[in-house]
N, C-alpha and C positions, 0 to 999 in steps of 0.2 A: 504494500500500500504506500503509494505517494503522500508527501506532503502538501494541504494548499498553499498557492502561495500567491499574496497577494501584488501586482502590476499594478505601478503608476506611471505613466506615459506624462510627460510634462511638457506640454507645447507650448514652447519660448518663441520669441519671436527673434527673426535676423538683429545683429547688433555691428557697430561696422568697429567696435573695440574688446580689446580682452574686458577692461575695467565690465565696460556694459554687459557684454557677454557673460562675464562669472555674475554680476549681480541679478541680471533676467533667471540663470537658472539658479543659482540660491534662492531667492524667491519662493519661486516654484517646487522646488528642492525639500523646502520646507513644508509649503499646501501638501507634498504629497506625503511625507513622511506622518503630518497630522491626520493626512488621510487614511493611511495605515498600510501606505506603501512601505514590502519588504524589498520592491526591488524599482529601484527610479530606474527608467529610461525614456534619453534626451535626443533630441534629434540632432539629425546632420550639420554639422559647421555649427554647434551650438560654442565653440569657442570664436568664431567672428564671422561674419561673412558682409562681404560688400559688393560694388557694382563701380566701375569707373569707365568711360565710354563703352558700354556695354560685354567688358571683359570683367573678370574675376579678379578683387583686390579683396584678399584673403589674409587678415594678421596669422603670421606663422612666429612658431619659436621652436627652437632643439626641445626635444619632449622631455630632458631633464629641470628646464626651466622654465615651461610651458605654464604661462600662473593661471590659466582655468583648469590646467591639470589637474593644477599641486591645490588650488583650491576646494576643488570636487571632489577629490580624494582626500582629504583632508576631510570634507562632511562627510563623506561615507562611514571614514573613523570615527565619527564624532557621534551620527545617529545612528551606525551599529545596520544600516542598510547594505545590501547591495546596488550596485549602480553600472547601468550602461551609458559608458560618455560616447553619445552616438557618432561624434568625430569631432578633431581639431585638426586644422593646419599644422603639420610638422616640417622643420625644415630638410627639404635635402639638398642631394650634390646638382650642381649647377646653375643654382639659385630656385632651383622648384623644392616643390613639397609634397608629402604623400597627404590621402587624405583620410588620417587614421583613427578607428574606432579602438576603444578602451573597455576591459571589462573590469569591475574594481571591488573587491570583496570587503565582507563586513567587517575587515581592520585597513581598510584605506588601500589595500596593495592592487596592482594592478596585477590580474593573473593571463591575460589575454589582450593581443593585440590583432588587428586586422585591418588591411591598407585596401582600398578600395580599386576593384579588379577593372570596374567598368568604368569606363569616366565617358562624361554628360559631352557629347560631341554630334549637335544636331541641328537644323533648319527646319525652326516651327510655321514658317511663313511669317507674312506679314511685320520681315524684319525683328524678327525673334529667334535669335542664334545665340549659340552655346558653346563654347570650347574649351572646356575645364582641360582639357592635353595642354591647352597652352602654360599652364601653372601648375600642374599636376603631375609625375611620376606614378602609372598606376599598380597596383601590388599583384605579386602572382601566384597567392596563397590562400588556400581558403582555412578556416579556421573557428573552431568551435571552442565557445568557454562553460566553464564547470560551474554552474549555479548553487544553489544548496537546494535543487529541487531536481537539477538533470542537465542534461549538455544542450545549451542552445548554438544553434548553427548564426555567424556572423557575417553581417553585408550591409552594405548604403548605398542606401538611395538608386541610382539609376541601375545597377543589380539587380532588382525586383524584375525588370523582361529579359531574365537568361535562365530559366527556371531547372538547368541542368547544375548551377550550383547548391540551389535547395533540396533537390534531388540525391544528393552525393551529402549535404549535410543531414535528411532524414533518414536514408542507407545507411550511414555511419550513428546510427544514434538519434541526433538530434530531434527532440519533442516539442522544442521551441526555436522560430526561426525570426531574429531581430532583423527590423528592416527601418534603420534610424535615416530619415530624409529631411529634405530640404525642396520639394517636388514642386519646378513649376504652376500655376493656376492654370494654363491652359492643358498641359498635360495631366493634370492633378483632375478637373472635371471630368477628363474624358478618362482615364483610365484606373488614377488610384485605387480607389474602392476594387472593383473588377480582378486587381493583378494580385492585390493582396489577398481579396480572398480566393482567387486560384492556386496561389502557393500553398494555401492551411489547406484547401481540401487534397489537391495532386498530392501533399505529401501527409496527412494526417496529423497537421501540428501546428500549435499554437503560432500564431504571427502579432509579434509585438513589433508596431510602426510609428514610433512618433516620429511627428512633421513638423517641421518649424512653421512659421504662419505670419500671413501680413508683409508689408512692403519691407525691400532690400535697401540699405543706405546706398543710394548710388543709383538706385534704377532696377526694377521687376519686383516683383513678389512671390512668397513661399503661400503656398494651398492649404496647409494646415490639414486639418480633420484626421490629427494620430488617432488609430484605429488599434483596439486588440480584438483578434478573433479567435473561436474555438477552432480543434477539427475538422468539425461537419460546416465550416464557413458562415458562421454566425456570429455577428457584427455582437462582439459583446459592451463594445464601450465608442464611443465617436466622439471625439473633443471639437468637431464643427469647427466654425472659421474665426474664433476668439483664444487669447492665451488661455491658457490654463491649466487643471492637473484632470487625467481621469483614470479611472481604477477600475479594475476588476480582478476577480479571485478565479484561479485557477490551478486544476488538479492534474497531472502528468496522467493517473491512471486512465483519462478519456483519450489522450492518446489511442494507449493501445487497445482501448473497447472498440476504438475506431478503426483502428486499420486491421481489427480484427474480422470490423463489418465489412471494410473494401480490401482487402490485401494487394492493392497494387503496387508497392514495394516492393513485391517479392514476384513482379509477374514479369518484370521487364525481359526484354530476349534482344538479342543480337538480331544483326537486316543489314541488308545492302542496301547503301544511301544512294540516291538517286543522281544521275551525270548531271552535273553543270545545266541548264536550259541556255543556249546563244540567244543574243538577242537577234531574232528574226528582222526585227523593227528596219 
């Protein structure tokens, strides 16, 4: 028998500094701990993110001096939580930065790292372009952290449409699958809802998604609506398009009651993938 365990999802909003950035999610940090969050998770670039002619000005630091690290981690010791730092800018070689999530247990340490595989590289129209490669180094690991409930599989943000990494973190284990974003409004309407919960059902497991929310310092906006879902893709909590903290409780043993009910984890089969199509055009 599992233990429950209670998710708080804290949707902060963009912050274009560390300062504002640590204090949006203490904050919140708090609402959710009073809320009876055992386990805060924060969304994407919830250490800074900004906009400057329409590219990525992203505060980074070396992650040993990274002060929304050291601050976040330092409240995880403090209220005896666990905590998902759903990303900070870190610095790397060449003057880029990875864009890496944090897994941080109930004495502050950080047991788990994961650099983000997929980077946001797209043309929404109407002059709404993306190029996170231009600032970014993306990671080539995937990587699962040890909660005190079970192994949840780790990824951001624009990772939610590659669903052969969820796949590979629910086969290996994983009963909860963190999906800490920063999601467009116009892609966030049309798909978030939808992707996230196809990931809980194709793989039978919890999907914990907070979204950052509200306008970017600099130009755009984050969609908001961190969502946690069960197994069977039921929308157990929706934080909508305002800051805030939202909770629900959840028990690993639906897990596997569920993939008990669908066992397709265990059906997959080998096939020969289809040639190239030319373009005729």
């Amino acid at each position: 028998m599992s233990q429950p365990l209670t998710i708080a999802c804290l949707q902060t909003r963009p912050m274009g500094t560390f300062d504002e950035a640590l204090n949006e999610a203490l904050t919140l940090a708090r609402q959710g701990v009073d809320a009876g969050g055992q386990l805060l998770a924060l969304p994407e670039y919830c250490g800074g993110l900004a906009t400057k002619d329409g590219a990525y000005t992203i505060p980074a630091a070396p992650e040993a001096t990274h002060p929304v690290v050291a601050g976040l981690t330092a409240f995880a010791a403090e209220a005896g939580v666990e905590m998902l730092i759903g990303s900070v800018a870190v610095e790397a070689a060449g003057g880029k930065r990875v864009n890496r999530s944090f897994f941080v247990n109930t004495s502050g340490e950080i047991t788990a790292r994961y650099d983000k595989i997929h980077l946001f590289d797209v043309d929404l129209g109407n002059g709404e372009s993306y190029r996170e490669s231009d600032a970014v180094v993306p990671g080539d690991r995937a990587v699962q952290a040890q909660t005190r409930a079970g192994a949840m599989g780790m990824s951001v943000c624009y990772d939610l449409r590659f669903p052969a990494l969820y796949r590979h973190h629910a086969q290996a284990g994983a009963g909860m699958l963190a999906v800490p974003a920063a999601f467009a409004v116009t892609t966030g309407q049309a798909h978030w809802h939808i992707l996230n919960r196809a990931r809980a059902i194709e793989n039978g497991a919890f999907v914990i998604a907070p979204c950052a929310v509200g306008a970017i310092p600099g130009g755009g906006a984050s969609y908001g609506h961190s969502l946690i879902i069960d197994p069977w893709g039921e929308v157990l909590a929706d934080a909508g398009a305002a800051p805030g903290v939202i909770t629900a409780q959840i028990d690993l043993d639906l897990v596997q009651a569920t993939r008990a009910r669908v066992p397709s984890l265990s059906h997959d089969r080998d096939f020969t993938a289809p040639a190239p199509v030319r373009d005729v055009a």
